[in-house]
BAMIVEX-535623 format. One line per 5 residues: their letters; for each residue x, y, z negated of C-alpha. Coordinates in Angstrom, 2 decimals, decimal comma. Each point is the difference from the previous one (the first is absolute). Layout:
BEGIN
a) X/Y/Z; ... .
END
This chain:
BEGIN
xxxxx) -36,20/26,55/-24,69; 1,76/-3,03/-1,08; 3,16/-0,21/-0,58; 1,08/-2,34/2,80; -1,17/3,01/2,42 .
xxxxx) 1,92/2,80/-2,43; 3,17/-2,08/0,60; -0,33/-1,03/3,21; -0,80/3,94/1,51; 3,25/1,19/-2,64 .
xxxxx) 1,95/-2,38/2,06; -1,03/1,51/3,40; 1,02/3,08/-0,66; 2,78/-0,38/-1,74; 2,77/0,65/2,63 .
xxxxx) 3,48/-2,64/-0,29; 3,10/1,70/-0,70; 2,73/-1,01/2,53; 2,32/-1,24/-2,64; -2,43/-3,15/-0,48 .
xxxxx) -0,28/-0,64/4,01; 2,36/-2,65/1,45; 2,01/1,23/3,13; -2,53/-0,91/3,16; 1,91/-2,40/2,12 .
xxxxx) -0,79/-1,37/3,26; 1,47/-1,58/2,63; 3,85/-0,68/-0,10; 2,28/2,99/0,47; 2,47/-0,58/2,65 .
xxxxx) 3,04/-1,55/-1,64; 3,19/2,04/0,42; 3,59/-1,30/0,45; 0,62/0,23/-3,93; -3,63/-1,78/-0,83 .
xxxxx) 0,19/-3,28/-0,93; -2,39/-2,38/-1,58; 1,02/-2,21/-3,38; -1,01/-3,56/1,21; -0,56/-3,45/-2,40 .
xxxxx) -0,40/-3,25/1,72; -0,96/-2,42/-2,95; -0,58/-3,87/-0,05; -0,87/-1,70/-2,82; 3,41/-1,83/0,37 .
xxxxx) 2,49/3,15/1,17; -0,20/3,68/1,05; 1,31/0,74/3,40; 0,00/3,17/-0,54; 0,34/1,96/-3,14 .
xxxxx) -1,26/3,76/0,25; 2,14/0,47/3,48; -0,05/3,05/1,91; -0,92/-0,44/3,22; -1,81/1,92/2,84 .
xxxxx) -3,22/-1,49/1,00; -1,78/-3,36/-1,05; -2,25/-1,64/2,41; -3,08/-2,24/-1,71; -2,71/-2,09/1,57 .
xxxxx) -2,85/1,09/-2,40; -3,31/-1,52/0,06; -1,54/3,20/0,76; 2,49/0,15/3,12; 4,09/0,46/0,73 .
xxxxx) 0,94/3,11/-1,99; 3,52/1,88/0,42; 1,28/1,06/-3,48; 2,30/3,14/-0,10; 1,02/2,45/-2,67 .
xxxxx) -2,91/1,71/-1,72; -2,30/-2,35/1,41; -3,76/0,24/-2,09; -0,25/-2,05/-2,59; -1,94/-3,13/0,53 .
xxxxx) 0,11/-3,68/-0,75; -0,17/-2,62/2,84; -0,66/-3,76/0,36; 2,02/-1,49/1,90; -1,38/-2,29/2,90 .
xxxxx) 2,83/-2,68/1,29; 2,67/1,76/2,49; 3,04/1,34/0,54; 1,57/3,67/-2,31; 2,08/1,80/2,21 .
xxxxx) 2,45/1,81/-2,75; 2,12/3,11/1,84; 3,52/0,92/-1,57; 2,24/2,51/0,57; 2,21/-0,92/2,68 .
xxxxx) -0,21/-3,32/-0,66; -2,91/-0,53/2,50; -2,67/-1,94/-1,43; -1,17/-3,41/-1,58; -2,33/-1,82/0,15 .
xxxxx) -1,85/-2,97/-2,25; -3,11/-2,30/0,49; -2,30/0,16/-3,26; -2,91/-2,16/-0,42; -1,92/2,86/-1,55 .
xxxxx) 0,16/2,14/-3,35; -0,77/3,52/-0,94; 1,71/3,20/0,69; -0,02/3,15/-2,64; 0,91/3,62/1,17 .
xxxxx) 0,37/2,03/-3,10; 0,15/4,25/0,87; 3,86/0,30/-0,75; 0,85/-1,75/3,14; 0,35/-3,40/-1,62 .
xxxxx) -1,31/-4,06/1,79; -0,46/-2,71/-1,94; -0,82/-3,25/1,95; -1,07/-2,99/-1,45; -0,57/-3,41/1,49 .
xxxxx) 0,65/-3,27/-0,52; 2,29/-1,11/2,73; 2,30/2,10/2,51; 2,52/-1,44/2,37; 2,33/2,10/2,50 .
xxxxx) -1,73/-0,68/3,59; 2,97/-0,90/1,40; -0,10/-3,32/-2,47; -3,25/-1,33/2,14; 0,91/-2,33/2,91 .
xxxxx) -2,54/0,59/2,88; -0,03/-3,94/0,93; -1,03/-0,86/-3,72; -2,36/2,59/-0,44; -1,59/-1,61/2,84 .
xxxxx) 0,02/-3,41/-1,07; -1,08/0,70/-2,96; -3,16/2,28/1,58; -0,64/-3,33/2,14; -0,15/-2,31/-3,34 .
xxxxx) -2,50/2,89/-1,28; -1,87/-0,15/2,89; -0,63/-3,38/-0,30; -1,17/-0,16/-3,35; -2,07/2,98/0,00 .
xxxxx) -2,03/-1,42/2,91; -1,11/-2,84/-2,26; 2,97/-2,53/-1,07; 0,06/-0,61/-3,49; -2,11/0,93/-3,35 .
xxxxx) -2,10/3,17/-0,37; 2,46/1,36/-2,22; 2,73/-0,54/3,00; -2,00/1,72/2,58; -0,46/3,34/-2,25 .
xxxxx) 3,76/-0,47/-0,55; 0,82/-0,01/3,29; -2,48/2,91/1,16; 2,18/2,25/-2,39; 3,54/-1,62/1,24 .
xxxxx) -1,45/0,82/3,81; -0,71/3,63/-0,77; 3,69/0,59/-1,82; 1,65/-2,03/2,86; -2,27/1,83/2,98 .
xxxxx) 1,57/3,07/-1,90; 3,27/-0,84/0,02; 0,26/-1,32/3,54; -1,52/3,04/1,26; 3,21/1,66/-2,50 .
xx) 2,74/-2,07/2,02; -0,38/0,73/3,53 .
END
């Protein structure tokens, strides 16, 4: 027998002990009164929030809107252009317009979000969101150089987004 085969039916039966085994998680535990999750909001210019308790966190990921709470799995996200709905304590909740980014849940109850701009929603102003989403419009449907068009195919998406954010 060769010794890829010896090693390979040793490892089969060789049983783990549970002191190697990670914890088996799965879905988010309901998050008590006291659970809280430690939130960072970075930009490459500020942090908006530096390792904040708060209650729940609110992301549009690419693979869909996901709630974050307290002892949430552990996953990392990209982050599609759209609104994060963060939850405090008693303060109600806020809420900021990100053109995309990436989101890290570490086990110990702990969000990092990263992206490269974030303004509060209540900064947009419906009428210039829509002006600007008219400008778009025109260029994407064939007003200016190629590189304009694919320019403004990206600007139309963001701006469909946030419209769709403001009413």
């Amino acid at each position: 027998m060769n010794s890829f085969r010896a090693a390979s039916r040793i490892a089969l039966r060789a049983k783990p002990t549970g002191a190697l085994l990670a914890p088996r998680r799965n879905y988010a535990e309901a998050a008590g009164p006291a659970d809280k999750i430690r939130l960072s909001l970075t930009l490459p210019h500020q942090s908006i929030y530096k390792t904040s308790d708060v209650i729940q966190v609110n992301i549009p990921a690419e693979s869909g809107d996901m709630g974050i709470l307290a002892n949430h799995v552990p996953s990392i996200e990209q982050l599609r252009p759209g609104v994060i709905d963060i939850i405090e304590e008693g303060a109600g909740s806020k809420q900021f317009f990100l053109s995309g980014g990436f989101a890290v849940v570490q086990p110990d109850s702990q969000l990092s979000i990263n992206a490269v701009e974030a303004f509060p929603l209540e900064d947009f102003s419906p009428e210039a969101v829509r002006a600007q989403l008219a400008e778009a419009q025109r260029i994407a449907n064939g007003s200016g150089t190629e590189q304009d068009i694919v320019e403004a195919k990206i600007e139309l998406e963001v701006l469909e987004t946030l419209q769709a954010a403001l009413k």
